[in-house]
N, C-alpha and C positions, 0 to 999 in steps of 0.2 A: 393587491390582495393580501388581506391579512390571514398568515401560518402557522401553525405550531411543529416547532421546532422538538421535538420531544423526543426525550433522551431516553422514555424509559419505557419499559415494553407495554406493548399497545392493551387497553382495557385494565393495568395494573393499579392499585393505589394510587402512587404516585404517578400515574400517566393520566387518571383522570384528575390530581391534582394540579398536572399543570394546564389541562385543558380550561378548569374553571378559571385556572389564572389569567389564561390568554383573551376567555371570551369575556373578563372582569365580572367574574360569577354570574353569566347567564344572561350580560346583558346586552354583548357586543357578537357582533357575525365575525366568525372565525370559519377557515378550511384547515381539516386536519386530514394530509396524504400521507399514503401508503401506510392507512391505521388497519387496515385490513389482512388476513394475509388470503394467498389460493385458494387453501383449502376451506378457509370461511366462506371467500367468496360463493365457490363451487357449492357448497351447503347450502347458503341462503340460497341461492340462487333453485334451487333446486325445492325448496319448501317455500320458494314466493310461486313457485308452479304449482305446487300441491295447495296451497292455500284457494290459487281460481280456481283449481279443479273441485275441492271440496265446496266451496259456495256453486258453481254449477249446478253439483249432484244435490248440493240442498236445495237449488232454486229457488234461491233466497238474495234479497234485497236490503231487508230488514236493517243491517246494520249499515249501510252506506256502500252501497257497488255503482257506479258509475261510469259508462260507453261513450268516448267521443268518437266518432267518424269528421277528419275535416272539421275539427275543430265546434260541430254541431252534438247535443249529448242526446243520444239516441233515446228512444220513446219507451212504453212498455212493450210493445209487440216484438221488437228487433230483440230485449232482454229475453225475452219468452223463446226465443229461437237460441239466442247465444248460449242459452243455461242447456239444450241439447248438444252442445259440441263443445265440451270442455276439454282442457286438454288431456292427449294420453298419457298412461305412467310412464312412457321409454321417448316420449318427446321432449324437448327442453323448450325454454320460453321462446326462443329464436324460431325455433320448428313450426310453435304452435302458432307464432306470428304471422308467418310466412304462408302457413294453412289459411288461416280462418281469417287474416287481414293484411290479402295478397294487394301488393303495390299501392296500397294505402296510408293514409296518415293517421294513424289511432290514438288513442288514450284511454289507459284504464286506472279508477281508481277504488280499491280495494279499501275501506275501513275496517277497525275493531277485528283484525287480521289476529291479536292476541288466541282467539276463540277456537280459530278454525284451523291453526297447526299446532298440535303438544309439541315437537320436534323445534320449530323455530323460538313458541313459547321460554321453552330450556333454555335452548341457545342464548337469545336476544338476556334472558335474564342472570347468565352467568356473566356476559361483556357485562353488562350496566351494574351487578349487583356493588362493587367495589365504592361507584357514585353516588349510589342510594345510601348508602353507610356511612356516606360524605356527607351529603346535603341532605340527605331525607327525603320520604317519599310525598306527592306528590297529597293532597288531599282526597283527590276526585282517584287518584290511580293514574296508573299508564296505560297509553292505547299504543296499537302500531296502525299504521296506511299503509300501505303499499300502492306506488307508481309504476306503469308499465305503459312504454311507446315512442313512436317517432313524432307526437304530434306538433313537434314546433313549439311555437308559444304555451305556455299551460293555458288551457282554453278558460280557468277563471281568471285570465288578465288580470292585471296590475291589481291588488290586494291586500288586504292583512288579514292575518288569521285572528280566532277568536281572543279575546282579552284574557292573558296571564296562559296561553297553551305554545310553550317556547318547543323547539323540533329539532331533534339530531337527525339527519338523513344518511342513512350510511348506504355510497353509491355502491351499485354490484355490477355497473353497464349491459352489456358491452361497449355502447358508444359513451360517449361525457355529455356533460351537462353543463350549462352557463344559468348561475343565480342572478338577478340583476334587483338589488336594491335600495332605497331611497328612504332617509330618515324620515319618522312621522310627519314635522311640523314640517318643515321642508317641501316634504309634496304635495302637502296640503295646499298649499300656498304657490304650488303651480300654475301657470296658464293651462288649462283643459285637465286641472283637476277632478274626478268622480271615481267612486269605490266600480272597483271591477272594472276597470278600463282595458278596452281591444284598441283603443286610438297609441300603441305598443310607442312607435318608432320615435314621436316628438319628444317623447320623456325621455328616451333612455340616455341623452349627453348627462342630465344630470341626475344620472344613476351611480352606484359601486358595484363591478363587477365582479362576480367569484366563479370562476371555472375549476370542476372537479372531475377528475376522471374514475376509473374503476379501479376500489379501492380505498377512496377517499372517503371523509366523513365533514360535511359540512351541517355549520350549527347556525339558527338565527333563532332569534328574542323573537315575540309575538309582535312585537309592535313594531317588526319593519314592515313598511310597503315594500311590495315584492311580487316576480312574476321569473321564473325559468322559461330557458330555450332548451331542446331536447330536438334535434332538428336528425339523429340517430337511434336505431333503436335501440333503448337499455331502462332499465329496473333497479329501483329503490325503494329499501324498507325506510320508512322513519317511525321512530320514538318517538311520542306526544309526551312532555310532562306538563299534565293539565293541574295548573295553579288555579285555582277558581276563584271567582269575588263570594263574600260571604252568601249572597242571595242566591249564588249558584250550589253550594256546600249546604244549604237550607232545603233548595229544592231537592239534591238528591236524598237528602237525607227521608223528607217526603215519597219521593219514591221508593225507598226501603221499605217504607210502611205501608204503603200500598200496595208490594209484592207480597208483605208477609202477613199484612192482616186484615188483606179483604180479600174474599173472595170471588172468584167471577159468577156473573149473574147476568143476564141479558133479560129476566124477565119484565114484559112493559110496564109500566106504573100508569094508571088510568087520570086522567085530572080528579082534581077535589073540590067536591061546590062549597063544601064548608072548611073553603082552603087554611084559613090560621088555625082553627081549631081540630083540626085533624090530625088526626097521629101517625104521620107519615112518617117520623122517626124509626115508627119501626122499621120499616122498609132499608134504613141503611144499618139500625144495630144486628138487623139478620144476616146482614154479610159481612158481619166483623166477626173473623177467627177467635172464638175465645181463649184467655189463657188465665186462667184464677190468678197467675202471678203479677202478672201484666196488667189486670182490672183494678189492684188496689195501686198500682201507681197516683200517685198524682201526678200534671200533666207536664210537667218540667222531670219530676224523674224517666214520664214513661217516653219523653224525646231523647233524654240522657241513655234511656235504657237502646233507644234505635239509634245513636249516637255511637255509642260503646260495638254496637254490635255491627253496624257499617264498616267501623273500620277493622276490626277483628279478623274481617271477612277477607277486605282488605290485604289485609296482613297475611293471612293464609294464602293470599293470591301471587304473594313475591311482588306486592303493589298493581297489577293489570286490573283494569275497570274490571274485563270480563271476565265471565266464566268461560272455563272450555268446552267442547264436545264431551260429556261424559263417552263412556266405553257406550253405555246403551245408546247414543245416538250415531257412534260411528260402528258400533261393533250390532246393534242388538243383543248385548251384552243385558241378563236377566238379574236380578243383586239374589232375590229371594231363591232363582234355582240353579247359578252357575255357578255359586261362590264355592261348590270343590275342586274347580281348574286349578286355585291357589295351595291347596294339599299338593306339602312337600317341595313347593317352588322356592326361590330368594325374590325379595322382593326389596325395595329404593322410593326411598322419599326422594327423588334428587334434589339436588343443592339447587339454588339455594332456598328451597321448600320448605315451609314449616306446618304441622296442623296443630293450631290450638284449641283451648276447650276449656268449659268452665263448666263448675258442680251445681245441681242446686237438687239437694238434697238426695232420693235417690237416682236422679237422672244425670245422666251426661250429655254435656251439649260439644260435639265436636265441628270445629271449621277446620274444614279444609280446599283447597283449590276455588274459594269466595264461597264454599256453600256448608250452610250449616244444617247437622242432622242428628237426634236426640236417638240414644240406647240408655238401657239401665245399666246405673253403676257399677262395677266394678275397679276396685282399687288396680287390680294389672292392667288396667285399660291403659292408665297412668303411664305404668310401666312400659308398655308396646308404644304407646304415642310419643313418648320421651325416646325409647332407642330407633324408631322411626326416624327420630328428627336430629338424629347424628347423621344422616344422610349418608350412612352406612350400608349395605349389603348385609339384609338379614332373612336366616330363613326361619317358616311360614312355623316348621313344627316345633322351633325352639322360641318363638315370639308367644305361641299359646302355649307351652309347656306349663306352666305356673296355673294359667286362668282356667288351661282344663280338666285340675284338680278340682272346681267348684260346677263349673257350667262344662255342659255338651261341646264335645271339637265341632259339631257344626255352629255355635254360637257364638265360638272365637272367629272362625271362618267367618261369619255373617259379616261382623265388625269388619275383620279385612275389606273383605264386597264393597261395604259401602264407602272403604276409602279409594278402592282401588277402582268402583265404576265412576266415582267421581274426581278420577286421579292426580287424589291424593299418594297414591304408590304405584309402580311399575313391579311386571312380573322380571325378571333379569335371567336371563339365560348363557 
């Protein structure tokens, strides 16, 4: 089993320095023990519960939730029942096990987990920010999964993940875990070769094995075949850094544009007898969002222009694909009539959060936490989004001191709101 021996304190500069060195920058499976410490453990562990609970309560699938029972991935109906009994807030994962998948062999897999904790979000992004400042971030962004169960085999047998998306798993157990895997070309060229293979036991002599227990952080490249044993029950977050091939970097960029400049429309379109000559165009220029600024593009600037502005988003995200729950989806939090909670509070960009923004003429365009949202200009806006991003403790009535010389305290308020429902800032108490 290949280790890292590391000398220097765990998630530091130099400790993710010599991580890239061992795994020969991202390209060899490496186990790195006892990179964890308790009281991380006990954290994670504790927002990998809050994470099923909050997809429960949202009864949501959407971003990748998946039920084994006995190694079988359970239907829509059995999800329909499980999203009523998620777990309690004073139960821990082991509790909720033992409750809801008494003397069974389960598997849960939780994606895009980024979304659905602020609390782990932070976390996960203060361990990794040191590495990102190293190698840079990821094109597409980072996502997290989340693993939980005693299912044995991982029920998508023997495997590879998708091209260029390499995975730090940092174990929380309780029980350990055995990775077992086998270089590309290699297994390819086995007897009873096939993607996703349950035929487990004839491969595994010529496997490499890595066993990690709680605590541990084991790393592998995208392009091993590979399948874990978990044959105890315990929980792991892992890190996605999604390296994308160019076609994949095009399509999402496409998706960008689609979220921002069409709008939804379900109404039916009837056939056309005088189909080439007919001006069906209209029909898709009525559900393009206009923007005067954006129509004189030509078509290479106006991809540059969702280009620029993908990654921005990006960037205000501390690198994570998603966005998070704003306050209005976990709180009911209103932007337009609750923003006086923030009178008189301290409020925290925390680290390593940034919101940036860009002028075009009297507008300002702010990203923050992947989402971008226009107010009119004012130069202290400048000023509050720069001492924001000292990720300092700053309070509410000295941030609009300046701006409420020209505009209404509830206008500087407003601007707060809209960073802090989309939080971009915390109230700090």
């Amino acid at each position: 089993m290949d280790t890292l021996d590391a000398k220097s304190k765990p998630f530091s500069f130099d400790w993710w320095k010599e991580f890239t060195n061992q795994n020969q920058n991202f390209t060899e499976t490496v186990v790195i023990e006892n990179a964890i410490n308790d009281l991380d453990i006990e954290f994670l562990n504790n927002e990998t519960k809050n994470v099923l609970r909050q997809v429960c309560l949202k009864e949501t699938n959407n971003y990748g939730f998946r039920v084994y029972i006995d190694n079988k991935e359970q239907d829509n109906n059995f999800m329909v029942d499980f999203f009523k009994n998620p777990p309690f807030e004073n139960e821990d994962i082991i509790q909720f096990a033992n409750r809801v998948f008494p003397n069974k062999k389960f598997g849960i897999i939780l994606n895009r987990c980024e979304k659905f904790s602020y609390e782990l979000t932070k976390k996960v992004s203060v361990l990794i920010h040191p590495l990102l400042e190293t190698i840079g971030t990821p094109l597409t962004g980072l996502d997290i999964t989340i693993f939980i169960g005693n299912y044995g085999w991982t029920p998508l047998g023997i495997h590879q993940d998708h091209i260029g998306e390499n995975v730090i798993h940092l174990h929380l157990g309780p029980g350990p875990k055995d990775m077992y895997t086998w270089e590309e070309k290699e297994y390819k060229i086995l007897p009873g070769f096939k993607e996703n293979n349950q035929d487990i036991e004839p491969m595994l002599k010529h496997s490499k094995k890595y066993p990690f227990k709680t605590g541990d952080i084991f790393y592998m490249p995208w392009n091993k075949y590979h399948i874990g044993f978990s044959d105890e029950l315990s929980s792991g977050i892992t890190i996605w850094f999604n390296n994308p091939t160019k076609e994949r970097f095009a399509n999402k960029l496409i998706e960008s544009l689609k979220l921002q400049y069409i709008e939804k429309d379900n109404t039916i379109l009837n056939p056309e007898k005088n189909f080439i000559e007919s001006n069906t165009f209209l029909n898709f220029e009525s559900i393009l969002i206009k923007d005067e600024k954006i129509s004189k593009l030509n078509t290479i600037d106006f991809f540059k222009h969702i280009h620029d502005e993908y990654k921005i988003s990006i960037a205000s995200n501390a690198g994570w694909a998603s966005l998070p729950l704003s306050q209005f989806d976990t709180n009911g939090y209103n932007v337009d009539e609750d923003f006086t909670i923030l009178q008189n509070e301290n409020v925290l960009t925390p680290f390593p959060f940034k919101n940036y923004y860009k002028i075009e003429n009297d507008t300002l365009l702010v990203f923050t936490r992947g989402t971008k949202f226009e107010i009119k200009y004012h130069p202290e806006l400048i000023t509050i989004i720069n001492q924001l991003n000292t990720n300092n403790i700053c309070n509410v009535n000295d941030l609009l001191m300046k701006i409420s010389l020209d505009w209404p305290n509830n206008a500087g308020l407003y601007f707060l709101s809209l960073l802090y429902d989309k939080r971009g800032i915390e109230i700090v108490r």
